[in-house]
BAKEKOL-333608 format. One line per 4 residues: number of its first residue (from 1); their letters; for each residue x, y, z of N, C-alpha, C. Coordinates in steps of 0.1 Angstrom, whole numbers, plus 5000, padded with zeros to 4 digits. Each point is the difference from the previous one (the first is absolute). Layout:
N
NUM	A	X:Y:Z:X:Y:Z:X:Y:Z ~ ... .
# end
This chain:
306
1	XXXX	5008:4988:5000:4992:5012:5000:5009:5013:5000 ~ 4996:5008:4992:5006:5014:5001:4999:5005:5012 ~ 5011:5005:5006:4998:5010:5008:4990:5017:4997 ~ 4993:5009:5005:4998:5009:4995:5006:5013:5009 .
5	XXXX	5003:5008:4994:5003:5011:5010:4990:5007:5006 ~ 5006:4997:5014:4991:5011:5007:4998:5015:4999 ~ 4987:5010:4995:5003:5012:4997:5003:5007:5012 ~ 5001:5010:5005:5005:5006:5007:4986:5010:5006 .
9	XXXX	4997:5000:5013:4989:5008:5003:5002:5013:4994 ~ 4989:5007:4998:5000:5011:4992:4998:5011:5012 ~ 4995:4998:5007:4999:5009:5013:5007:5003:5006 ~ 5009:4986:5002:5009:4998:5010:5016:5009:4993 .
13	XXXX	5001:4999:4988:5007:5004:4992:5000:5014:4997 ~ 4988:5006:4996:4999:5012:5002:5003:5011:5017 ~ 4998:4993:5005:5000:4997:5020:5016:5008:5001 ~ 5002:4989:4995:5021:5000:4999:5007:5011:4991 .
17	XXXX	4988:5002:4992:5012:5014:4990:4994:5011:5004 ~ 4992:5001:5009:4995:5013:5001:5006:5002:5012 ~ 5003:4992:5010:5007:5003:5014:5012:5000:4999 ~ 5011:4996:4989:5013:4999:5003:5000:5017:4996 .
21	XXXX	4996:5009:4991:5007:5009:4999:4996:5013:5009 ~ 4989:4995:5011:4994:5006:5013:5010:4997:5006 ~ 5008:4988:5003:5011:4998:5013:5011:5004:4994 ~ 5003:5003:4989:5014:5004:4993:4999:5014:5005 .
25	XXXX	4987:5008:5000:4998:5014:5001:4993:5000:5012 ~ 5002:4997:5011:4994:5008:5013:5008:5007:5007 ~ 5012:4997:4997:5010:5004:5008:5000:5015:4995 ~ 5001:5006:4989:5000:5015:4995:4990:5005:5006 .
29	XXXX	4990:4991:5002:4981:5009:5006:5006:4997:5012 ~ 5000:4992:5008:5002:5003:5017:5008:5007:5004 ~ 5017:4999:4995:5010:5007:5007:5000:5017:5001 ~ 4991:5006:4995:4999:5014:4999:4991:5004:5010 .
33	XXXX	4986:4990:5004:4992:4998:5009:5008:5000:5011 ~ 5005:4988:5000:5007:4997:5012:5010:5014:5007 ~ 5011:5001:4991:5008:5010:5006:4994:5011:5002 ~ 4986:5007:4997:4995:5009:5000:4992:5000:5018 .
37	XXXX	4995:4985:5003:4995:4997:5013:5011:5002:5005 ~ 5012:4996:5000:5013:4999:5010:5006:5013:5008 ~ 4996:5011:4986:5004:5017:5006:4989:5003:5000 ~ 4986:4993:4995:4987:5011:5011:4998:4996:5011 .
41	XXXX	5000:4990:5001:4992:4989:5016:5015:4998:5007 ~ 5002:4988:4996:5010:4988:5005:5012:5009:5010 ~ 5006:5012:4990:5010:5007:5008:4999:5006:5008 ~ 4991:5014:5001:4993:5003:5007:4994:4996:5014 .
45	XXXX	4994:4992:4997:4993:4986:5010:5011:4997:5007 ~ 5013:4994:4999:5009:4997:5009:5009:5009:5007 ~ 5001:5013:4991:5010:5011:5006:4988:5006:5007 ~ 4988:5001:4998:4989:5004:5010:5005:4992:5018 .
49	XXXX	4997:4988:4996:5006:4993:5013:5011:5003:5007 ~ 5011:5003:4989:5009:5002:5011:5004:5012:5005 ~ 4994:5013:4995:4998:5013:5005:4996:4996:5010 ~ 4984:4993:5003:4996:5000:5015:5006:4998:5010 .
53	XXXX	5013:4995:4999:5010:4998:5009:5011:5010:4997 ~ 5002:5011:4997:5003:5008:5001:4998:5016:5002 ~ 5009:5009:5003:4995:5014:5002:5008:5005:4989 ~ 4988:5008:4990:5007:5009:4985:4986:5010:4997 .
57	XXXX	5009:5010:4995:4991:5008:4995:4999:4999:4984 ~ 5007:4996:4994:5002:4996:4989:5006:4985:4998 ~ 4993:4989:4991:5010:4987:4999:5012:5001:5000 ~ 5012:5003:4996:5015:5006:5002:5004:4998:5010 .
61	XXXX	4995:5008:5010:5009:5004:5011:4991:4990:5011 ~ 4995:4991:4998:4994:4988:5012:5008:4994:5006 ~ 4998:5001:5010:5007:4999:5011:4995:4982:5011 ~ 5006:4990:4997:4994:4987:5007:4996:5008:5018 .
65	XXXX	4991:4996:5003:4996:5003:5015:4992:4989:5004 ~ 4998:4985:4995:4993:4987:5003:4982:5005:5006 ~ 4997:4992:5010:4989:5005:5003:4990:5009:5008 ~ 5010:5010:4998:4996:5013:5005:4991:5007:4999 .
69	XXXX	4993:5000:4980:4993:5005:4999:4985:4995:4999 ~ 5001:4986:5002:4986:4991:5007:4998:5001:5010 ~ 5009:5004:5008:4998:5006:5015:4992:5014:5007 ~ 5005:5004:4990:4994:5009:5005:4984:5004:4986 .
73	XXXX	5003:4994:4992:4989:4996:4994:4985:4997:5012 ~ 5005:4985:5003:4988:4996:5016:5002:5014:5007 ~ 5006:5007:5002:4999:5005:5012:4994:5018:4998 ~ 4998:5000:4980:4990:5009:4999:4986:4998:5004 .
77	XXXX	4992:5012:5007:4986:5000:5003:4992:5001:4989 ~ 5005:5009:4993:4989:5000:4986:5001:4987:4997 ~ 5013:4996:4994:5000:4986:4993:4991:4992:5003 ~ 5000:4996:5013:4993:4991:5005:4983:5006:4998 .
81	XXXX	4998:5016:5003:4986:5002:4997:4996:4997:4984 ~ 5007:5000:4993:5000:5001:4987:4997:4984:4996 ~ 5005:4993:5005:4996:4985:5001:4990:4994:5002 ~ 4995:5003:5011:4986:4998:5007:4991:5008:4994 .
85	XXXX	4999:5012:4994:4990:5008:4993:4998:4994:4985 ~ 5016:4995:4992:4997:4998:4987:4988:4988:5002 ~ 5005:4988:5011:4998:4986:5001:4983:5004:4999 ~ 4993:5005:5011:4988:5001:5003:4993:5008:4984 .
89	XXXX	5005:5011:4997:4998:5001:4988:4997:4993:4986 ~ 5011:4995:5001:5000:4980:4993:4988:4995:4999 ~ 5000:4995:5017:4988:4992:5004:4984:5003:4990 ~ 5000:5012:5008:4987:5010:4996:5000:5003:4984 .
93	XXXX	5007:5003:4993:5000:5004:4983:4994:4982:4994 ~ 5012:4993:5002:4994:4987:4998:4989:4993:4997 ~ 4990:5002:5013:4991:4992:5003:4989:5010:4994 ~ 5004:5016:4998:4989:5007:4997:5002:4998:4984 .
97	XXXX	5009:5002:4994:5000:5000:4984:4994:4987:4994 ~ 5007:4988:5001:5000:4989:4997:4980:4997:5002 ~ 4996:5004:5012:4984:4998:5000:4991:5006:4992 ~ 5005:5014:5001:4997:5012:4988:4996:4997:4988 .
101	XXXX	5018:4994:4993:5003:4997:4986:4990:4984:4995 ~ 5000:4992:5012:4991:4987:4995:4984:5006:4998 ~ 4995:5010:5008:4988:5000:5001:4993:5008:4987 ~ 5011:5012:4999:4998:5003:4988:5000:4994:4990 .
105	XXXX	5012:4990:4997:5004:4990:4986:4987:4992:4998 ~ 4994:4996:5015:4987:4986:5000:4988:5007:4992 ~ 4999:5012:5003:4988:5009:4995:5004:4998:4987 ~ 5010:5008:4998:5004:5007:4983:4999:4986:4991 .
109	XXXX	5000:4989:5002:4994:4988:4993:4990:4992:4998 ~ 4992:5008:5011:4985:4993:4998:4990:5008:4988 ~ 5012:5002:4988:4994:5008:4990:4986:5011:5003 ~ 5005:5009:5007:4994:5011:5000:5004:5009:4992 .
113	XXXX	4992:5012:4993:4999:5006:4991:5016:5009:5003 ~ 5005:5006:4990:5013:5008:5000:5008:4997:5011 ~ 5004:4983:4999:5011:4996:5010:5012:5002:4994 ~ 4999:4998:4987:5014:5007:4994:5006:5017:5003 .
117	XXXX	4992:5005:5003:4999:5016:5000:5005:5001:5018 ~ 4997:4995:5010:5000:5000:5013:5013:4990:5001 ~ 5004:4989:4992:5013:4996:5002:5012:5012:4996 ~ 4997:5006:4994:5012:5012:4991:5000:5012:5008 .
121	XXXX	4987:5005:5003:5000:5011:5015:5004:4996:5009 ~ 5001:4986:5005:5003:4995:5017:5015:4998:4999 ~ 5007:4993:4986:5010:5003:4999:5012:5013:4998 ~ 4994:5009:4993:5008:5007:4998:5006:5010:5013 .
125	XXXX	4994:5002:5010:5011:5003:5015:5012:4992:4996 ~ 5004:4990:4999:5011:4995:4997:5012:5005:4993 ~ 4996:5010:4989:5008:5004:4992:5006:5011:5004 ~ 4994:5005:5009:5006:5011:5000:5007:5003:5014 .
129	XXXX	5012:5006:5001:5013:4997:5010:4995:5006:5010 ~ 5010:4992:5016:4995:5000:5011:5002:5015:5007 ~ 5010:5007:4995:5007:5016:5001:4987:5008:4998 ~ 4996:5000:4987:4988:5006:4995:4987:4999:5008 .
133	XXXX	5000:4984:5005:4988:4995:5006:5000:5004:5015 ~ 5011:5001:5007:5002:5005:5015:4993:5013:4997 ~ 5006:5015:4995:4998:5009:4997:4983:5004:5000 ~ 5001:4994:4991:4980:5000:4997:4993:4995:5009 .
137	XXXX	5003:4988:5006:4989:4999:5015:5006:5003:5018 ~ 5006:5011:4997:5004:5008:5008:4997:5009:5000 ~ 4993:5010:4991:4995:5007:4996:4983:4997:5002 ~ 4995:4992:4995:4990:4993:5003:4995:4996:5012 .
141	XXXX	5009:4991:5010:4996:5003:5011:5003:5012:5008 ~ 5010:5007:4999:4998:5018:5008:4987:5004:4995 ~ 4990:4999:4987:4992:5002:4999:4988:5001:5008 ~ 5001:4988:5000:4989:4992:5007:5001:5003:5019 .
145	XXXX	5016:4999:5000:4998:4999:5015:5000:5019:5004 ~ 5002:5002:4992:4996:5019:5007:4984:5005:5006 ~ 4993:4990:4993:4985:5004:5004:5000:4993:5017 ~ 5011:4994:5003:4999:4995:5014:5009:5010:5011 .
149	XXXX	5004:5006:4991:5010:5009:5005:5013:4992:5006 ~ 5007:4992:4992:5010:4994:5001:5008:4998:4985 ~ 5010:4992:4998:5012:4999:4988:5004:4988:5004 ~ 5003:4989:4988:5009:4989:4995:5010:4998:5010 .
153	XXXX	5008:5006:5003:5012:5002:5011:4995:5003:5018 ~ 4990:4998:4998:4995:5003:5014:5002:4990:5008 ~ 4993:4985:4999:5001:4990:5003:5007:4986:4992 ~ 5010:4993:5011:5007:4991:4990:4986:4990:4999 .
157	XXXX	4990:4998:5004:4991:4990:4992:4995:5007:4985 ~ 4996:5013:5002:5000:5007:4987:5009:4995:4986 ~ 5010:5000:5004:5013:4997:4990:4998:4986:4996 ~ 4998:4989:5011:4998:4990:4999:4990:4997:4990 .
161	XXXX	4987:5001:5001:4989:4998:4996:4999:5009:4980 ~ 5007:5010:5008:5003:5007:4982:5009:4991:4995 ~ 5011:4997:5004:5007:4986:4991:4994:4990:4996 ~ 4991:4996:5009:4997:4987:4995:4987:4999:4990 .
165	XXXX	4992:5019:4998:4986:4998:4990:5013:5006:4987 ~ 5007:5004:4998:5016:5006:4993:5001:4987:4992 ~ 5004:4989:5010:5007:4988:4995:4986:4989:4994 ~ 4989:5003:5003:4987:4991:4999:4993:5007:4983 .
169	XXXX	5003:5010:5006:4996:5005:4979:5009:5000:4992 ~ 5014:5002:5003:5007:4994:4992:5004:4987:4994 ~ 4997:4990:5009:5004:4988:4996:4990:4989:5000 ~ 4986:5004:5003:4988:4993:4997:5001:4994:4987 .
173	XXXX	5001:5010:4992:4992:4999:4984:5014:4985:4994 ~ 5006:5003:5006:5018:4990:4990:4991:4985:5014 ~ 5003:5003:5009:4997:4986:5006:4983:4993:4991 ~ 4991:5009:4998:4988:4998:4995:5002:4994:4984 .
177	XXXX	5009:5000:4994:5005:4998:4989:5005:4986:4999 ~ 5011:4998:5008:5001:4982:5007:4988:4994:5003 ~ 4993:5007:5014:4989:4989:4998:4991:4996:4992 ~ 4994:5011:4991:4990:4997:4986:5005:4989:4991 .
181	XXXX	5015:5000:5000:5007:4990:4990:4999:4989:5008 ~ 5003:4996:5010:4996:4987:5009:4984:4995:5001 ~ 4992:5007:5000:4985:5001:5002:5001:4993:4988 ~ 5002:5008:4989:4998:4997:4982:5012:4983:4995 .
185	XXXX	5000:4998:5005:5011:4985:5003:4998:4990:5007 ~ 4984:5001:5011:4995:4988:5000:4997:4992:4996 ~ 5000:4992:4997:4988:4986:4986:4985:5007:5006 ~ 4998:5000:4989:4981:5003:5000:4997:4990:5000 .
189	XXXX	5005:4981:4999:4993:4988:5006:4998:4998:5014 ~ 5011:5009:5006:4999:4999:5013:4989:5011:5010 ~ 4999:5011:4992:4988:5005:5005:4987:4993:4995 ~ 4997:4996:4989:4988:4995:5001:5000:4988:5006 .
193	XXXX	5007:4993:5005:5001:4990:5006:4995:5000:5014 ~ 5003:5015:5007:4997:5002:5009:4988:5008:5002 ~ 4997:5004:4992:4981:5003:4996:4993:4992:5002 ~ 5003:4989:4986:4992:4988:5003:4998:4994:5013 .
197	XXXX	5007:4994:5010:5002:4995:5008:4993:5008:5015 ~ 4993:5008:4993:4993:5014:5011:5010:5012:5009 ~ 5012:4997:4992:5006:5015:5010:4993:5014:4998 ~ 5003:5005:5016:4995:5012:4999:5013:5012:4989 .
201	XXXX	4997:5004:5000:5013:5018:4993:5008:4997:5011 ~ 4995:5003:5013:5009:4996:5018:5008:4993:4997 ~ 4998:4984:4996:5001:4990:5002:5016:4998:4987 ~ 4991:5003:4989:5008:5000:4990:5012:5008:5002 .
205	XXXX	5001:5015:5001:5006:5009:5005:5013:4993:5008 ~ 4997:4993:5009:5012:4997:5016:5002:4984:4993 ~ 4992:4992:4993:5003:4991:4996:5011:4994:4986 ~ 4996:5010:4991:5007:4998:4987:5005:5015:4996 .
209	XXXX	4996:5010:5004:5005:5010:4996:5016:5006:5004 ~ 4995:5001:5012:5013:5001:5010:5013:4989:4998 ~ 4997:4993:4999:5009:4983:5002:5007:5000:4987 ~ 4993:5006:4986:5008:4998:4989:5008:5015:4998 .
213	XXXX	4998:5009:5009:5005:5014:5002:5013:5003:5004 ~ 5003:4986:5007:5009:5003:5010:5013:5005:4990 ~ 5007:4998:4986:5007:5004:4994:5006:5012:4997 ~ 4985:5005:5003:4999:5016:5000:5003:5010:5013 .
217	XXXX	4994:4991:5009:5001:5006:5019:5014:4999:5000 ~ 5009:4993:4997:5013:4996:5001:5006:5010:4997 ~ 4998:5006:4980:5008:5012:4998:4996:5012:5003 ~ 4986:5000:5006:4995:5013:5003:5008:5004:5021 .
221	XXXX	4998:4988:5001:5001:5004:5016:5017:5004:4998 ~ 5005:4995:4992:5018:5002:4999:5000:5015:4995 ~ 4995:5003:4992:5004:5016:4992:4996:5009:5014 ~ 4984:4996:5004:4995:5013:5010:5010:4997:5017 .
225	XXXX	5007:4988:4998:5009:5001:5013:5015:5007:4995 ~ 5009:4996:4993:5009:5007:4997:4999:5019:4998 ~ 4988:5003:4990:4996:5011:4999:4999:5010:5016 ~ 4991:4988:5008:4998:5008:5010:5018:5009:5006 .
229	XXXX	5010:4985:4999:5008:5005:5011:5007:5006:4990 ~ 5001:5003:4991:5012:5006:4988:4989:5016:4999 ~ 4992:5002:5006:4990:5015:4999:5011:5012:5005 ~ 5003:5006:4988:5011:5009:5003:4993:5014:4992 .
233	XXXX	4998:5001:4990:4997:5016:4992:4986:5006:5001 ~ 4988:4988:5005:4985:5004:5006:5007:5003:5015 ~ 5006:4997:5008:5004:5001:5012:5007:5012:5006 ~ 5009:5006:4990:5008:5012:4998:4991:5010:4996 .
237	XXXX	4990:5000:4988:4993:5012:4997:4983:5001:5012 ~ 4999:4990:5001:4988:5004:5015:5000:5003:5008 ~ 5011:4996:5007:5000:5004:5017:5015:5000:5002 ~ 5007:4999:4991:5022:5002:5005:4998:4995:5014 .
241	XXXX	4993:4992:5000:5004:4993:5013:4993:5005:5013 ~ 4993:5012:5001:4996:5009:5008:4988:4996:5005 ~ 4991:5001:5011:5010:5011:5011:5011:4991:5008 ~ 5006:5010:5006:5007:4996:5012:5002:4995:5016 .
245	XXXX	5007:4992:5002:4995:4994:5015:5013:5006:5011 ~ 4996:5003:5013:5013:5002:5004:5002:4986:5011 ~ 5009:4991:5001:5003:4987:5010:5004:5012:5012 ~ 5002:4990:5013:5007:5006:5009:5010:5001:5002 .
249	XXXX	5011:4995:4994:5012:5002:4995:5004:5009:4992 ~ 4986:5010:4992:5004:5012:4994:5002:4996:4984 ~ 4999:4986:5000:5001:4997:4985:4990:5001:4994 ~ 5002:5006:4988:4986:5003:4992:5000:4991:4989 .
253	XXXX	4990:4996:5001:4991:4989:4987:4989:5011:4992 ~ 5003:4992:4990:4991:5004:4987:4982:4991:5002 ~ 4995:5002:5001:4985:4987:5006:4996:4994:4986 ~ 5001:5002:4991:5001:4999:4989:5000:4996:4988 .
257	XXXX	5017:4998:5006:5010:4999:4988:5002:4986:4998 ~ 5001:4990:4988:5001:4986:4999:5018:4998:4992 ~ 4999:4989:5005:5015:4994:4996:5010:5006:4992 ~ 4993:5003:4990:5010:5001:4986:5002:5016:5002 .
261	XXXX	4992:5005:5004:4999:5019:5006:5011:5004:5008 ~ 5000:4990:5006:5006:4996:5017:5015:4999:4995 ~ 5002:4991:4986:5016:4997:5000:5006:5010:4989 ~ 4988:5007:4994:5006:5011:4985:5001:5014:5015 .
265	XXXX	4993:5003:5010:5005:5012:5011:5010:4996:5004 ~ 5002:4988:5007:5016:4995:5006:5010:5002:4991 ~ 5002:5000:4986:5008:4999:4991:5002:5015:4999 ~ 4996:5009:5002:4999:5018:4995:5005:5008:5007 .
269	XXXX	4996:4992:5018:5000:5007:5012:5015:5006:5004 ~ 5006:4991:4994:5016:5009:5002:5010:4993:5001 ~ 5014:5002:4998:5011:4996:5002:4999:4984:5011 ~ 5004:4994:4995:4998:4985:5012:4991:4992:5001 .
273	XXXX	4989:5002:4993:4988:4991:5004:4994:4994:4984 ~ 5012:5003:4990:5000:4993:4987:4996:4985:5001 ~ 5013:5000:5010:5004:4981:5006:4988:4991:5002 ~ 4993:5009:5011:4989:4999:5008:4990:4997:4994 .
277	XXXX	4998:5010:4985:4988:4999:4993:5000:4987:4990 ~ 5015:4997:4997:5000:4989:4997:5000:4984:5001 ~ 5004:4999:5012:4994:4995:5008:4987:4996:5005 ~ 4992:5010:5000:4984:4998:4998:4994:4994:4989 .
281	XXXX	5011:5001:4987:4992:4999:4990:5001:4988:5001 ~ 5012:4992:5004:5001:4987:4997:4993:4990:5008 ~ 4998:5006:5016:4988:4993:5008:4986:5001:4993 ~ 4999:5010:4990:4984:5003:4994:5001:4991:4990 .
285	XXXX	5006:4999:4992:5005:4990:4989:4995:4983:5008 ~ 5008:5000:5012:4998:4982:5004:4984:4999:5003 ~ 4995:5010:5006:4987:5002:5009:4990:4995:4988 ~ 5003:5007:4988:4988:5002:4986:4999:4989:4996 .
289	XXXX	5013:4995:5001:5005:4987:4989:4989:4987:5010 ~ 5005:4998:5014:4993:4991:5013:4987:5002:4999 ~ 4996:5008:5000:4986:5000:4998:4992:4996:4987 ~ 5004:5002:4984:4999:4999:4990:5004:4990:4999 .
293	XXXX	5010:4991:5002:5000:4984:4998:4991:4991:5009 ~ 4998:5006:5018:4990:4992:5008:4986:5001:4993 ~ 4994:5014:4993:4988:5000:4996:4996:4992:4984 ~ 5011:4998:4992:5000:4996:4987:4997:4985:5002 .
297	XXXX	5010:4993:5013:5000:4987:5003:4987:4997:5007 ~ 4995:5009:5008:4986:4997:5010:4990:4998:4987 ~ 4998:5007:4994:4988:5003:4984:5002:4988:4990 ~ 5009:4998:4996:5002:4989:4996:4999:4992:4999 .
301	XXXX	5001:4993:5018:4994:4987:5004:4986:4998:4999 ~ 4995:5012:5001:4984:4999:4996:4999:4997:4991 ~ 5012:5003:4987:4993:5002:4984:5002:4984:4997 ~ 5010:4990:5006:5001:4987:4999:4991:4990:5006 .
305	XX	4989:5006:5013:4993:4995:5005:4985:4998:4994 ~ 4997:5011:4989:4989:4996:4995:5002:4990:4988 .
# end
């Protein structure tokens, strides 16, 4: 019997000539990427570190001084108020946006008339920057709060509460954008499934809605927690951190002021406290990161569990 030749997959062959001259050429496309990350991030990022252990007014002239300036890092008062205000802040933006953004998204799909029109208004606060956006509702509430015969700066719950309706119209419309796309990425066998079967909207809602969501809760809860603690140019144009507190030690706190405020003042305030400010950065840096990997991993396990 003759042998016959075997032809040669055509897919498989085509497969192979179209990737070899992808791997002959990635190296031209990456290495420019690459070295480009190395002097924006990578360098930066490590000579950032090791300033923190030193005292300079300029990188040049840094001076090694070990852990001096984490010391007295803890042993600032603001720092530490600045910690405990951003954290609670956190807490509160979080749970209010994320509820907000679902309840809105749940509506804007139950095809009611000009939901396209109300997704584009609810989004657009997003576009427009947080400098511009302090400004304007600071203005807005002095408005409002003059008919009480008070101002924005009066009370640190004031400031508080203006941050967090600041940060809640701003960033509603973008989280409400994720959820619609998660909502719209259910199986429709699975909702009628759960009609049939007599669920309530309630039922369906906490049953199948929620549970196939969680993909979404995951990146939405991540953006509105990092955001919270990285709140630096809505923070600066509302309230600069004001008002003021006096401790009995005479040290004065900003009631305020949140993290990143806290370490761009330390950085400004004068000769010496460069070290200091950097230093902060790099405990704000571990703090963001610990939290944003505990929360990503907690959400997660949910998204594997259904």
């Amino acid at each position: 019997m003759k042998k016959t030749k075997k032809k040669p997959d055509a897919a498989a062959l085509n497969s192979v000539l179209v990737r070899r001259p992808i791997q002959r050429m990635a190296p031209i496309f990456v290495l420019p990427t690459f070295f480009a990350f190395i002097i924006g991030f990578l360098y930066p990022f490590v000579k950032g570190i090791y300033l923190s252990f030193c005292t300079f007014t300029t990188p040049r002239d840094a001076e090694f001084i070990g852990f001096g300036n984490y010391i007295k890092a803890f042993q600032d008062a603001s720092f530490l108020h600045a910690f405990w205000y951003t954290a609670l802040f956190a807490i509160v933006s979080i749970v209010t946006i994320n509820v907000l953004a679902f309840f809105i998204a749940y509506i804007l799909t139950q095809e009611i008339f000009g939901a396209n029109l109300f997704r584009t208004v609810f989004f657009m606060p997003n576009l427009i920057g947080g400098i511009v956006l302090g400004y304007i509702w600071s203005m807005i509430f002095d408005g409002i709060l003059r008919y009480y015969d008070t101002y924005l700066l009066a009370k640190t719950s004031y400031g508080f509460w203006g941050l967090l309706i600041l940060m809640c119209w701003q960033q509603i419309g973008y989280m409400m954008i994720i959820y619609i796309a998660g909502i719209q990425g259910i199986p429709e066998d699975m909702l009628e499934a759960a009609k049939i079967d007599g669920a309530t909207k309630w039922q369906t809602l906490w049953k199948v809605t929620i549970p196939n969501l969680m993909p979404s809760i995951t990146i939405c809860v991540f953006l509105t927690l990092t955001n919270s603690f990285k709140l630096f140019d809505q923070n600066l144009a509302l309230t600069g951190g004001m008002p003021v507190a006096f401790q009995p030690d005479g040290t004065i706190i900003n009631t305020t002021e949140m993290l990143a405020l806290n370490i761009y003042k330390t950085f400004y305030t004068g000769a010496g406290t460069r070290g200091i400010a950097q230093a902060k950065t790099v405990l704000f840096f571990i703090l963001v990161a610990i939290l944003a990997l505990a929360q990503l991993r907690a959400t997660r396990s949910k998204e594997v569990q259904q």
